[in-house]
C-alpha positions as CSV (number, residue, x, y, z in Angstrom):
1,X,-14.4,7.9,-11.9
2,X,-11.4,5.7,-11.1
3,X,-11.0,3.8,-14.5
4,X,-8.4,2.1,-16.2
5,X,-6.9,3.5,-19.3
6,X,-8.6,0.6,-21.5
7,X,-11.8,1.2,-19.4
8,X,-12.0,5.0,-20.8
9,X,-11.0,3.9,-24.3
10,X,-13.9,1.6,-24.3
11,X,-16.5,3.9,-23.0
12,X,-15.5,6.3,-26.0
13,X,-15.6,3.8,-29.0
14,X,-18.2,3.8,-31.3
15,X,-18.1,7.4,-32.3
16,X,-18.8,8.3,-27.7
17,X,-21.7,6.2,-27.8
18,X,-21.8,4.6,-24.2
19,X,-20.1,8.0,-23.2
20,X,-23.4,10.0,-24.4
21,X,-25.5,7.2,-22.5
22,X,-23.5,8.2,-19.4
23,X,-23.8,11.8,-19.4
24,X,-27.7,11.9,-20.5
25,X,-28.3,9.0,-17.7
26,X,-25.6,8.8,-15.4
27,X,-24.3,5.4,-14.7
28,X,-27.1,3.6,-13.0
29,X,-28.9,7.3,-12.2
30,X,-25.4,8.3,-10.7
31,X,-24.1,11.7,-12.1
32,X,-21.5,11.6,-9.7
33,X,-18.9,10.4,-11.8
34,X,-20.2,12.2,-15.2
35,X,-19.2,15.5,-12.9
36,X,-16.4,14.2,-11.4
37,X,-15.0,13.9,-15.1
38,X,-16.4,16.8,-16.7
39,X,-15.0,19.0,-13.8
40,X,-11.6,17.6,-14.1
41,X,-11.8,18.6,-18.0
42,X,-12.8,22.3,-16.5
43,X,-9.6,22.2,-14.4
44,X,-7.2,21.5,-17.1
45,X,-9.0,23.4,-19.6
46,X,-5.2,24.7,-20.3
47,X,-3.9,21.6,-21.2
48,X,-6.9,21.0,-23.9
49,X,-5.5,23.9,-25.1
50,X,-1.8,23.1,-25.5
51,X,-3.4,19.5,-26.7
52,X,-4.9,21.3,-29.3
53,X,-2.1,23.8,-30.6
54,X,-0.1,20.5,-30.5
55,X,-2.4,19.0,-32.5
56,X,-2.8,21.7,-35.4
57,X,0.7,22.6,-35.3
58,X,1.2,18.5,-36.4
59,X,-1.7,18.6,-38.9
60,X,-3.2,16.2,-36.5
61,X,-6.6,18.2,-36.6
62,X,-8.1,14.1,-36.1
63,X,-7.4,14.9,-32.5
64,X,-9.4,17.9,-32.1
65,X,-12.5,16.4,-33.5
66,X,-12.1,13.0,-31.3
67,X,-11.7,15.1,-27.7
68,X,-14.5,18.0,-28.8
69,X,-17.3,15.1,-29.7
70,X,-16.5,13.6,-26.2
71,X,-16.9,17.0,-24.6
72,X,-20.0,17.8,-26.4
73,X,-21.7,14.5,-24.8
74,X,-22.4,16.5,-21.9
75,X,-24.2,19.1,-23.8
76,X,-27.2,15.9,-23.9
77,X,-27.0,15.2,-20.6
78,X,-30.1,15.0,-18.5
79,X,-28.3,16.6,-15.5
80,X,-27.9,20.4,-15.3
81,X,-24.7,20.5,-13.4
82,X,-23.1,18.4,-16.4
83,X,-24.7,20.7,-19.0
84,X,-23.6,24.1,-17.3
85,X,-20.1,22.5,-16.9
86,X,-19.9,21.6,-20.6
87,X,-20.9,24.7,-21.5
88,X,-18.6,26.5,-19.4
89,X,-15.6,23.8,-20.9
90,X,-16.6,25.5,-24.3
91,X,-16.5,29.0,-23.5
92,X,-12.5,28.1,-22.0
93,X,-11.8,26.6,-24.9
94,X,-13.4,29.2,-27.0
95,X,-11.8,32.1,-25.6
96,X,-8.7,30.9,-25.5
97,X,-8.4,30.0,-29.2
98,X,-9.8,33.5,-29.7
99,X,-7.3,35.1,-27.7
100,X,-4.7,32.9,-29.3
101,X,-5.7,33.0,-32.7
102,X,-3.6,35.3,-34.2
103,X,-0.5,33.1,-32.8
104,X,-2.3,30.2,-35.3
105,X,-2.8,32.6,-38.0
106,X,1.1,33.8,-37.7
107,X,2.1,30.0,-37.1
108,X,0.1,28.2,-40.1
109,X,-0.4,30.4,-43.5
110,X,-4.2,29.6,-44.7
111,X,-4.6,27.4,-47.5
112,X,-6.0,30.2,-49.8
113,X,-4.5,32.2,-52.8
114,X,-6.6,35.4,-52.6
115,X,-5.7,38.0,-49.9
116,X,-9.0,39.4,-50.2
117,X,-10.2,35.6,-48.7
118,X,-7.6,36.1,-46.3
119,X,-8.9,38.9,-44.8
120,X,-12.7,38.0,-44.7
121,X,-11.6,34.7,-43.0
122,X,-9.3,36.9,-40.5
123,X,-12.3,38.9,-39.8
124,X,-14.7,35.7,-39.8
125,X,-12.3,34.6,-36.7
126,X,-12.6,38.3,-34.8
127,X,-16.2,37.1,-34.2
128,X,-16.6,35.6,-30.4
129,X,-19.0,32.7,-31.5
130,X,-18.9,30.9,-28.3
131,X,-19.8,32.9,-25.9
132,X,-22.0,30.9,-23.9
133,X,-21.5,32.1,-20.1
């Protein structure tokens, strides 16, 4: 897309709102770019990842929320390419929190007295919600 940092800050103020316009419209009926970005997201699906274990390891869970609501802009998109790749950005980010969960689990102890809670919240998380592909 070839922006400068303070372009991309500004396209994702006010809560991703001229990011959603993007992605349902393109920019000027151009997906081009919209792809171009969303497949870059898909290639370093890893380092959302580590972004996100960084984050929750730093009670920083702020972070999590701001980069998800940018990804789930292209889930509005007019464009099927930038639905199917949003979708398939999910399921990476799904599975690899699934796979890695009970690193968190062991990491972070749950907020919750009751062992009994404990264990119907670890079997809550066995549960492969997003499996969208």
């Amino acid at each position: 897309m070839n922006l400068k940092p303070n372009q991309v800050q500004e396209l994702l103020t006010n809560q991703n709102q001229y990011f959603l316009q993007a992605c349902d419209n393109g920019f000027k009926g151009d997906f081009r770019p919209v792809i171009s970005w969303f497949e870059l997201l898909h290639e370093y699906g890893f380092k959302i990842i580590s972004l996100f274990q960084q984050a929750y390891s730093n009670n920083r869970a702020v972070e999590v929320t701001l980069v998800l609501s940018s990804i789930r802009c292209g889930l509005y998109s007019q464009n099927e390419t930038v639905c199917k790749l949003t979708l398939s950005i999910l399921n990476v980010i799904a599975d690899a929190l699934y796979d890695s969960k009970e690193t968190f689990l062991q990491q972070k102890e749950l907020p919750i007295a009751s062992s009994s809670k404990k264990q119907k919240i670890n079997e809550v998380l066995k549960i492969p919600i997003f499996r969208f592909l």
